[in-house]
C-alpha positions as CSV (number, residue, x, y, z in Angstrom):
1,X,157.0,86.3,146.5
2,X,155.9,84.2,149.4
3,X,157.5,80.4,149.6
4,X,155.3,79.4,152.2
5,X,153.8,76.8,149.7
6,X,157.0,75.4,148.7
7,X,159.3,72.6,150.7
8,X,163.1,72.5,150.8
9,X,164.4,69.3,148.6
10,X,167.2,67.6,149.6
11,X,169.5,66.8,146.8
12,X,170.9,63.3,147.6
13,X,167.6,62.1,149.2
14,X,165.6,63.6,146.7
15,X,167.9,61.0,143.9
16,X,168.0,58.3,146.0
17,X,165.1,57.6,147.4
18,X,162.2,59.6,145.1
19,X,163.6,59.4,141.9
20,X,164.0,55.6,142.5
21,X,160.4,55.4,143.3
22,X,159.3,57.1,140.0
23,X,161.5,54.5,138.1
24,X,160.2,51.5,139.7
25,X,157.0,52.9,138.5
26,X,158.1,53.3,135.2
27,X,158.1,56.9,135.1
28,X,161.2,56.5,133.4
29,X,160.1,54.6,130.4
30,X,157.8,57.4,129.7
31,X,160.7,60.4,130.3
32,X,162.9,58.5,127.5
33,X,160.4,58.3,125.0
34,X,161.4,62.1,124.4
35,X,164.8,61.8,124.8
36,X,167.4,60.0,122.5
37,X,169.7,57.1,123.7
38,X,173.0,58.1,124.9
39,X,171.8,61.5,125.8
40,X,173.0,62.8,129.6
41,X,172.2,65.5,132.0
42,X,174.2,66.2,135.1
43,X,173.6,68.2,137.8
44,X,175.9,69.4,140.1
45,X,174.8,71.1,143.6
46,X,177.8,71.5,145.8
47,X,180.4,69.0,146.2
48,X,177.5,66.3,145.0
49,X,176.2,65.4,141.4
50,X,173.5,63.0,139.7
51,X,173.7,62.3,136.2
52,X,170.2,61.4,134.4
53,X,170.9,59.3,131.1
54,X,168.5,57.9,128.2
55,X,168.7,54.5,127.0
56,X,166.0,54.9,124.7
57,X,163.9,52.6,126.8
58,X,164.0,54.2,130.4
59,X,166.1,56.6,132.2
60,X,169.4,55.6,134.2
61,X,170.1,57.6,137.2
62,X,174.0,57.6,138.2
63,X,175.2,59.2,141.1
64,X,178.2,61.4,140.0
65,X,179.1,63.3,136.2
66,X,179.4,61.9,132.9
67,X,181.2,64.1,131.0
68,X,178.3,65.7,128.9
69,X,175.6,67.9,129.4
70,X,175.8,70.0,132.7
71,X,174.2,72.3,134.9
72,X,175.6,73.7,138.3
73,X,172.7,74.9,140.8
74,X,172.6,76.5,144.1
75,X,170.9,74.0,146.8
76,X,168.1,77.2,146.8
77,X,168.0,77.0,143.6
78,X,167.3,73.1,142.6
79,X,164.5,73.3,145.6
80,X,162.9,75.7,143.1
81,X,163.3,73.6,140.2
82,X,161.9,70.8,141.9
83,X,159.2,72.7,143.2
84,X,158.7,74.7,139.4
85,X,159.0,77.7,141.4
86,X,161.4,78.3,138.8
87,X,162.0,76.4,135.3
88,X,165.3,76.3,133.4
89,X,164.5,79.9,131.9
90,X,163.5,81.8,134.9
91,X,166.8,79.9,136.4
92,X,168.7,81.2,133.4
93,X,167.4,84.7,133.1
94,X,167.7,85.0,136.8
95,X,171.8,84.2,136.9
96,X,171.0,81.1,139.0
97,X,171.8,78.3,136.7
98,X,175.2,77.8,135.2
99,X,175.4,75.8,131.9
100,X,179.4,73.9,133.1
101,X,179.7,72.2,129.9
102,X,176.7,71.8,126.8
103,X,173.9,73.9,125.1
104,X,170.9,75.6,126.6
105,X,168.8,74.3,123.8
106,X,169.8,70.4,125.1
107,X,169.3,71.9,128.6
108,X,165.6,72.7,127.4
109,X,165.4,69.5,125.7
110,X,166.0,67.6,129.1
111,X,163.3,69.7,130.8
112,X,159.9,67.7,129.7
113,X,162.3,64.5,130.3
114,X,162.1,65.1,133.8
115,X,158.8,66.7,134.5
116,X,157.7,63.8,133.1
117,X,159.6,61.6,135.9
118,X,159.4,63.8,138.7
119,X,155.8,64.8,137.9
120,X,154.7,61.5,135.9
121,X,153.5,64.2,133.4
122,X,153.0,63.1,130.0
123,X,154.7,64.3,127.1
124,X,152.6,65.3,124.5
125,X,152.7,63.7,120.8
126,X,151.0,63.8,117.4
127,X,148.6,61.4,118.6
128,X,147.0,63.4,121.0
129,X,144.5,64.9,117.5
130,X,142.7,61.3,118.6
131,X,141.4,62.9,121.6
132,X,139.7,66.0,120.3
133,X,136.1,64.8,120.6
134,X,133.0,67.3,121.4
135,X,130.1,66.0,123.7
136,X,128.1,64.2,120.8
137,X,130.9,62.1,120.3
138,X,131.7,63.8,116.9
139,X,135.5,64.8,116.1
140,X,136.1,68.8,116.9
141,X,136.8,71.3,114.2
142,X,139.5,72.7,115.5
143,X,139.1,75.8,114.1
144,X,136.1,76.2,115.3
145,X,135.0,80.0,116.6
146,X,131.7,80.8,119.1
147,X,129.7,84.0,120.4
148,X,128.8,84.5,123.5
149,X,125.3,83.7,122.8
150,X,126.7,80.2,122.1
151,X,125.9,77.1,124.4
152,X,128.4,77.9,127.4
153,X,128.5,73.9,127.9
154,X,130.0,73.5,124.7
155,X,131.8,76.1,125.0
156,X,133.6,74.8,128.2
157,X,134.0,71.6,126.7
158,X,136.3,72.6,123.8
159,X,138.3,75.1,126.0
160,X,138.6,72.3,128.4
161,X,139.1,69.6,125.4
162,X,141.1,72.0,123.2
163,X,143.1,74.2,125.8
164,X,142.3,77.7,124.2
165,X,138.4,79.2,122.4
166,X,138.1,82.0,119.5
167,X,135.1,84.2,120.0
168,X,133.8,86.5,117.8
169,X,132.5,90.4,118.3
170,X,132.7,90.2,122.3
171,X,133.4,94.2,122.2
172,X,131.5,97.3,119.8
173,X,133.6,99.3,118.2
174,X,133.3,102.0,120.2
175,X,134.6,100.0,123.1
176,X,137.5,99.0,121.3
177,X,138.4,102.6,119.9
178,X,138.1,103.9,123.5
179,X,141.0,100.9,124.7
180,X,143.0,101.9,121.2
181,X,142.8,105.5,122.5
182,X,144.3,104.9,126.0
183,X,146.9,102.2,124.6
184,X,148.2,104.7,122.5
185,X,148.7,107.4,124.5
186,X,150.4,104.9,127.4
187,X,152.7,103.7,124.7
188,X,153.7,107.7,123.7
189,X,154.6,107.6,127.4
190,X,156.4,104.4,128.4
191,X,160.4,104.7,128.8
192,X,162.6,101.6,128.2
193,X,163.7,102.5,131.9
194,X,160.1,102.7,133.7
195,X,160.1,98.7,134.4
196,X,156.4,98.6,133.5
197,X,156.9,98.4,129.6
198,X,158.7,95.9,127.1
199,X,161.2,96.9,124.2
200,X,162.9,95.7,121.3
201,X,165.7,96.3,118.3
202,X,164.4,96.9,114.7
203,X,166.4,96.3,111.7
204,X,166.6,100.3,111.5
205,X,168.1,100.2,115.0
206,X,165.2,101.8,116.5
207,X,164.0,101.2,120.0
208,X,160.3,99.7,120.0
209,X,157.5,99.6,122.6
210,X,156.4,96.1,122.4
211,X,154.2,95.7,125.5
212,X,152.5,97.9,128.3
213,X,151.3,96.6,131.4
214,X,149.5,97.4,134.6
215,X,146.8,99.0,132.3
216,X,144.1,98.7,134.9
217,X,146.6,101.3,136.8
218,X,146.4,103.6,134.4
219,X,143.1,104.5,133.3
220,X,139.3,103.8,134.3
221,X,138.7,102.3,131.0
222,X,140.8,99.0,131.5
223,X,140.0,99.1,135.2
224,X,136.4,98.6,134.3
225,X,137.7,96.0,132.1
226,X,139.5,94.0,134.5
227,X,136.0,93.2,136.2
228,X,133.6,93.5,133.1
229,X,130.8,90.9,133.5
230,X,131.6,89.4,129.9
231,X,135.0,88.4,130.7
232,X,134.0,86.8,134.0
233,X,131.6,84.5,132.2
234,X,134.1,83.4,130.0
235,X,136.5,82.3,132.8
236,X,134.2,80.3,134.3
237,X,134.1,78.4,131.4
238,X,137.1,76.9,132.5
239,X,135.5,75.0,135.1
240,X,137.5,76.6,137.9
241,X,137.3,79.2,140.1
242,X,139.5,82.0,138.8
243,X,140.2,85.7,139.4
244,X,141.1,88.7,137.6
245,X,144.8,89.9,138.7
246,X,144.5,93.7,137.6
247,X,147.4,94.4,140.3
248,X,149.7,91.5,139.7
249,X,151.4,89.4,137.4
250,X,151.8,92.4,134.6
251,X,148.3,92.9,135.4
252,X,146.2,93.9,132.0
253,X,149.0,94.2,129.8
254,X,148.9,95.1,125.5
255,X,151.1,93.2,123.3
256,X,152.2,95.2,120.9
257,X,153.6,93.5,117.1
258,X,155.9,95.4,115.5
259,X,157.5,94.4,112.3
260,X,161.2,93.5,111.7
261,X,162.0,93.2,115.2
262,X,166.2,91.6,115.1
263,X,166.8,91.7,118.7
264,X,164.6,91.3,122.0
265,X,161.6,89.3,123.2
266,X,159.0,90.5,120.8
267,X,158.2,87.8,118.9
268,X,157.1,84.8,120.9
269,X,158.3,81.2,120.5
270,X,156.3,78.6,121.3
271,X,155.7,79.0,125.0
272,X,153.7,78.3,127.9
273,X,152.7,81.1,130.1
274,X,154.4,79.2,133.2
275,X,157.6,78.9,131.3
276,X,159.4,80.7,133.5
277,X,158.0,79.6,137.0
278,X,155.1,79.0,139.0
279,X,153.7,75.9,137.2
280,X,152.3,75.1,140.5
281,X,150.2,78.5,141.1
282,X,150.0,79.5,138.0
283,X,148.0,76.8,136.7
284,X,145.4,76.6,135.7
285,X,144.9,79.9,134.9
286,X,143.4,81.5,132.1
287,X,144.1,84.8,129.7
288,X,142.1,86.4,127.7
289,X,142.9,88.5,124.8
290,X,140.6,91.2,123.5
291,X,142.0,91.9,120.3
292,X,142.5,95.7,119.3
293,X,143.6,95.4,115.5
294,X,143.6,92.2,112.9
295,X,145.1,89.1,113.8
296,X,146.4,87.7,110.6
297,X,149.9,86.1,109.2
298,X,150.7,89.5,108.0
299,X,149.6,91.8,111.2
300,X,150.6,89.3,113.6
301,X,148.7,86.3,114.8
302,X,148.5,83.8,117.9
303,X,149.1,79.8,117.4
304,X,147.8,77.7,119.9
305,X,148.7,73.4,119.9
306,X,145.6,72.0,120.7
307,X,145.5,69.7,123.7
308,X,148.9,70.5,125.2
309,X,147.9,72.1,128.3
310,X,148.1,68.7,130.4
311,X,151.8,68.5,129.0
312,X,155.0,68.3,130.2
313,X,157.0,71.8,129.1
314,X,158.7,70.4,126.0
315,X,160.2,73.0,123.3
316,X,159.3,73.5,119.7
317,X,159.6,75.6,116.6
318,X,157.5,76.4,113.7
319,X,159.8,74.0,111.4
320,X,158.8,71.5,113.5
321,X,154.8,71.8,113.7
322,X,154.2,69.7,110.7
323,X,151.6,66.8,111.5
324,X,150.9,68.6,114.9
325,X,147.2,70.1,115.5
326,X,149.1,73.7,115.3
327,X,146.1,76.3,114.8
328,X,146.3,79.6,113.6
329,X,144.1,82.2,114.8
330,X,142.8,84.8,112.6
331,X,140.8,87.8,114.4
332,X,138.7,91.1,113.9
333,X,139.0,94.0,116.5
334,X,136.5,93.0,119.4
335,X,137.3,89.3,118.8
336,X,138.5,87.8,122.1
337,X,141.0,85.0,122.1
338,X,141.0,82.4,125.2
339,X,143.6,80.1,126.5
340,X,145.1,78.4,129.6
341,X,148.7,79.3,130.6
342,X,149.8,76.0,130.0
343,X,148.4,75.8,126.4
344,X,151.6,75.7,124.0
345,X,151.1,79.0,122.2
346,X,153.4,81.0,119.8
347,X,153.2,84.8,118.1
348,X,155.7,84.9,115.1
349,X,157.2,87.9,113.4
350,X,154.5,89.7,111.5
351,X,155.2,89.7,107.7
352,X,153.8,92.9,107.5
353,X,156.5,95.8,106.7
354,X,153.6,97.8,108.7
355,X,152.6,95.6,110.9
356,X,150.9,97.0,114.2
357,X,149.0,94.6,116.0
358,X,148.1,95.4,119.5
359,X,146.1,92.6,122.1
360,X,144.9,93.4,125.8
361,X,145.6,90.3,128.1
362,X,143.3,89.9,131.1
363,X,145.0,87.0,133.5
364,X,142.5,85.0,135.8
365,X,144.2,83.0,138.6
366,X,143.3,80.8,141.6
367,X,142.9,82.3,144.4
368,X,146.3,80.7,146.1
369,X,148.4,83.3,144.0
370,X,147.0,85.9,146.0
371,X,149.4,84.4,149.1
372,X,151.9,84.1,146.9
373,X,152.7,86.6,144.7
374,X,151.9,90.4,146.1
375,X,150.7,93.6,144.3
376,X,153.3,94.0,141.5
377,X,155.0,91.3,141.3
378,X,155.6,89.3,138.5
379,X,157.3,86.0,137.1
380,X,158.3,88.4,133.7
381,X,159.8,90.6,136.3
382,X,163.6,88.5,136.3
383,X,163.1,89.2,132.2
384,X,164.5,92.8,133.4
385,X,167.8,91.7,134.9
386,X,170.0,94.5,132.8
387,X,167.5,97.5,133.8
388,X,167.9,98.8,130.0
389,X,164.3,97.9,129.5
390,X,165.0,95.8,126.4
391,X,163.5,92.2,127.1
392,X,166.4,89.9,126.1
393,X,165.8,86.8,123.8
394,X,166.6,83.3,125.0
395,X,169.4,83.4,122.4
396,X,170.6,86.5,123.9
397,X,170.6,85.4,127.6
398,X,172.1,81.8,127.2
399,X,175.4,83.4,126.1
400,X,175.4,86.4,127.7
401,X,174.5,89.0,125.7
């Protein structure tokens, strides 16, 4: 990957002259709002270390430790941070951040804290269903699903609004049977070793195939794909100029759900597509999803949190969606699902015994990411730092496993 984009921080300037700025401007007040009084982070580069602690009201900044929560970073690797080249999980799954004393889960809990006073980012909250409003001024159904024959103007305003669009019966069946055909037969021939495919741990012990990328490499059908007209109208309906990234980035890659999964990245938590790194080329940027089988609770489904794609990067489970405008999608083969990378978006376990769903991603970037990252390159690609194939939980990688 190219850093040409990205400028070195200094760690003492960068806390004592920036951060003061953003607290003067009451960037803190806004940071603590997520972030309990008494709470600390410290970070140590070097010999020197800054401590970030909540009041409840605003954000203290104290030049030296305190005892708590705390991280030690190359001076490499907080210039990433800074510049979300990297977050705390690319950090963590690449061996670059050590966790001196504390949790990873507080770790994550500190990361929207400061995007939102580095970045003056908001931090998104239950009240955010208030601004869910289409062009007549009515309130949006949030589950709301289009066709392609649908007014594209409305159509642009709730992905825009909304962060992600359902639409129905983009792809014939025979379309969809041809991409089931070739998915199939690339799955029979990925290896856990071949770095271009994802596995997982069953409760039986069994090695599973749960994704397949650089499809567009592998067979005419998905390279067609990859530049078919339909999909190129629907990322313009994100009112910026994206492209398709058949050769990057995973390229077109299948998700593949399979049921009872114990250990490995299978099942996605609530995430953003930038969650490891590259918040700042990899947004906006849009996927699509051309759905192969059922979407459903019991096949496998996607949730998406409406509005959170202007949001700092703050964590969340399914326990804690309650009150939240958490939408579930439900899907037919040759049904396309549509979000930004930032959108907050989740795939739990299938409850399904037999459980098999399989989804075709199509990434469109901005043309930037072409400088940056080259022809097989990938943020996922630190997810492969054991070379066994096996895509290891957060869980898994926070204490070493």
């Amino acid at each position: 990957m190219s850093l040409g984009l990205m400028k070195e921080i200094d760690f003492n300037e960068f806390h004592r002259v920036e951060i003061q700025k953003h607290l003067i401007a009451g960037s803190g007040a806004k940071a603590a709002a997520a972030m309990p009084a008494g709470r600390s982070l410290t970070i140590v580069v070097g010999d020197e270390a800054w401590t970030y602690r909540s009041t409840g009201a605003d954000i203290e900044l104290i030049k030296g430790r305190s005892g708590g929560l705390t991280i030690s970073l190359e001076r490499d690797a907080f210039s990433d941070f800074v510049n979300e080249m990297w977050s705390v999980f690319g950090l963590l799954y690449g061996e670059r951040l050590t966790l001196d004393s504390g949790s990873f889960e507080h770790l994550v809990a500190w990361e929207p804290v400061l995007q939102a006073l580095w970045f003056d980012r908001p931090i998104y909250s239950a009240s955010e269903s208030s601004t869910f409003v289409g062009r007549d001024g009515m309130p949006l159904s949030l589950d709301e699903s289009f066709t392609l024959d649908d007014d594209a103007d409305e159509m642009s305003h709730f992905l825009q609004t909304c962060g992600y669009l359902v639409l129905r019966n983009v792809f014939s069946e025979e379309e969809i049977a041809a991409m089931n055909e070739v998915v199939e037969r690339e799955r029979q021939r990925s290896t856990p070793d071949d770095k271009r495919s994802w596995w997982a741990t069953d409760s039986d012990g069994n090695e599973v195939c749960c994704r397949v990328t650089y499809l567009a490499e592998r067979d005419q059908v998905f390279a067609n794909l990859a530049v078919d007209d339909r999909l190129k109208a629907i990322a313009a309906l994100s009112g910026a100029q994206l492209l398709p990234c058949p050769d990057r980035l995973d390229g077109l890659g299948v998700v593949i759900k399979n049921p009872s999964v114990v250990e490995g990245l299978s099942d996605l938590p609530w995430h953003r597509d930038c969650g490891m790194g590259g918040h700042f080329v990899l947004c906006p940027g849009l996927n699509v999803g051309v759905q192969l089988d059922e979407a459903s609770a019991e096949n496998g489904q996607l949730w998406f949190l409406a509005g959170s794609h202007h949001h700092a990067a703050q964590s969340l489970d399914m326990s804690q969606i309650n009150g939240l405008p958490a939408i579930a999608v439900d899907a037919q083969p040759g049904d396309v699902t549509v979000h930004f990378g930032h959108v907050m978006h989740a795939a739990p376990p299938p409850s399904s015994t037999t459980a098999n769903r399989k989804a075709v991603y199509v990434g469109f970037h901005v043309p930037e990411l072409f400088d940056v990252i080259g022809p097989g390159q990938a943020y996922n690609d630190v997810l492969f730092t054991h070379g066994d194939g096996r895509v290891r939980s957060v869980e898994e990688a926070s204490t070493g496993n």
